[in-house]
N, C-alpha and C positions, 0 to 999 in steps of 0.2 A: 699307187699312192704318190709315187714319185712326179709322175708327171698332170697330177693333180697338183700336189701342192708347189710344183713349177709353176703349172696352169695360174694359179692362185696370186703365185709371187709375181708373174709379168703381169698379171692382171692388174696389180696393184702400180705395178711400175707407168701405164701409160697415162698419156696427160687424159684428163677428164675434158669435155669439151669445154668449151669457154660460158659462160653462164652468161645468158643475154644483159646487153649492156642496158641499164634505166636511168638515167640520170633523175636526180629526185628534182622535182619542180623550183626552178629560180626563186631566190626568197627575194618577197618584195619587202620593199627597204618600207621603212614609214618614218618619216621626217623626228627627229625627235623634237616635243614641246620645245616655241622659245621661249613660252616663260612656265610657270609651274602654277600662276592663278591670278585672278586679278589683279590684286595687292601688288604682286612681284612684276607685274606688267607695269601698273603705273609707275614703284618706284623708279624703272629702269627709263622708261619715258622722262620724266622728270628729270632724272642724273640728264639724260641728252638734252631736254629741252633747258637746263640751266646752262650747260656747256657751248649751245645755238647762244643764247643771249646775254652768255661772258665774249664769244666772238664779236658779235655783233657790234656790243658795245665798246669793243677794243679796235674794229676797224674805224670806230665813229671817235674814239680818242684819238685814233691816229690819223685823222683828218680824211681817213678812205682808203690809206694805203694798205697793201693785201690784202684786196678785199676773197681772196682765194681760201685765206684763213675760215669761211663760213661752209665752203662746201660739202667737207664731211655732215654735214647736219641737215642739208637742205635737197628738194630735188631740184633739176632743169631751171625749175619758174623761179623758186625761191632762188636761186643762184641770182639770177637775170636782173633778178630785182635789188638785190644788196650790191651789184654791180653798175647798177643804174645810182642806185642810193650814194656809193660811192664816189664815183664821179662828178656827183653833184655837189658836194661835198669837198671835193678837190675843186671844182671848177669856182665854187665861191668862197671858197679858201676859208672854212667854217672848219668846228669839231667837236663832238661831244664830249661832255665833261658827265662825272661820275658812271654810277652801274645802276643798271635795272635790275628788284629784286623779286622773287615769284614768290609771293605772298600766300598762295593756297593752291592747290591742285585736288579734280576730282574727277577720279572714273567716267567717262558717258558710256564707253563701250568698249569690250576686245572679244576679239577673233583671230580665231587659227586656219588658213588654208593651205594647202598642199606646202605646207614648209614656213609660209611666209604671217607675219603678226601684223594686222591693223587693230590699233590701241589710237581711241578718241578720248581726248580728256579735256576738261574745263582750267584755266588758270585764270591767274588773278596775278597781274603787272600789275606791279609799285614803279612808278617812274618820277615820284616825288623829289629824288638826287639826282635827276640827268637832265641836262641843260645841253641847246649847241648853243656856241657863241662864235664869233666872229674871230678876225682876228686879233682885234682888242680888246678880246676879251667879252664882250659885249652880247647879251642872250638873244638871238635869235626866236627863242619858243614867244608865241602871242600868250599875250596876260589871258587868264583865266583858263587855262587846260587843265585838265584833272590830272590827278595825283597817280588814280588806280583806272585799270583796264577790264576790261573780261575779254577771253577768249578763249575760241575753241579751239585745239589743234589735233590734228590728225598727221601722225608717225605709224611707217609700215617699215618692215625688217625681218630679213631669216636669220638673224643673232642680233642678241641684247645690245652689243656694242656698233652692229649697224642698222641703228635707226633713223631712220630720215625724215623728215617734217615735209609732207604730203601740201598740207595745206596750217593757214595759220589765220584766222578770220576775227571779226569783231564779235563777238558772241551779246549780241541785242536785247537777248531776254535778260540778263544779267545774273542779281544772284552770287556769284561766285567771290564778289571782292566785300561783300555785305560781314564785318567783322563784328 
């Protein structure tokens, strides 16, 4: 009995093999939503596209200078362009007066792909207080320009607070500034 329950007790004492290794399958990640619905897509579009055209109009106040101030909002082209805009603007020693106001915004479209949000929406420029003028002051704008705008703009972004203005067009069918 004795060397039974020896038997028993080194039994117990040695290491058991090692149990095959399985590592459990890599979890795939999946981007979390950047927005949580339409509604919250547009507003966040909106916050950026007002903050595009407090820029904008603050590089045209300041005759062009910084015009660096726009980039967070815009991609490559749209840079290229308020850079161009700017310079022109220095070079004929002009400057915008007042602010442009976004009088309506409306949904066309949003999409979620692998991380990233394309959010198309419709707006409506009020530029009925923005004037350039010279340097004496004196308006530049031709008699008869309208007041209100349409357009369509297209912002893409993998977070609410990086969205960037893709594309920014004359939207022709109209519609959107019809109050």
């Amino acid at each position: 009995m004795l060397l039974a329950t020896a038997g028993f007790a080194l039994a117990g004492c040695t290491t058991a093999p090692p149990a095959p290794s399985i590592s459990p399958p890599a979890p795939t990640t999946t981007p979390s939503p950047v927005f949580t619905s339409g509604d919250d897509a547009l507003a966040s579009v909106v916050e950026t596209y007002k903050k595009f055209e407090r820029a904008s109009d603050d590089i045209a106040r300041d005759g062009g200078a910084n015009p660096e101030r726009i980039k967070p909002y815009v991609n490559a082209a749209g840079y290229a362009h308020v850079l161009e805009s700017a310079a022109r603007l220095k070079s004929e020693g002009s400057h915008g007066v007042g602010y442009t106001v976004l009088n309506n915004a409306v949904l066309q479209s949003y999409e979620e792909r692998s991380g990233t949000a394309t959010v198309s929406m419709y707006v409506c420029e009020d530029i009925s207080r923005v004037d350039r003028v010279d340097a004496n002051g004196h308006s530049l704008i031709e008699p008869g320009r309208g007041d209100y705008y349409d357009y369509e703009v297209v912002l893409t972004g993998r977070t609410r607070t990086g969205l960037v203005i893709q594309q920014n067009k004359a939207w022709t069918q109209g519609g959107i500034c019809k109050f």
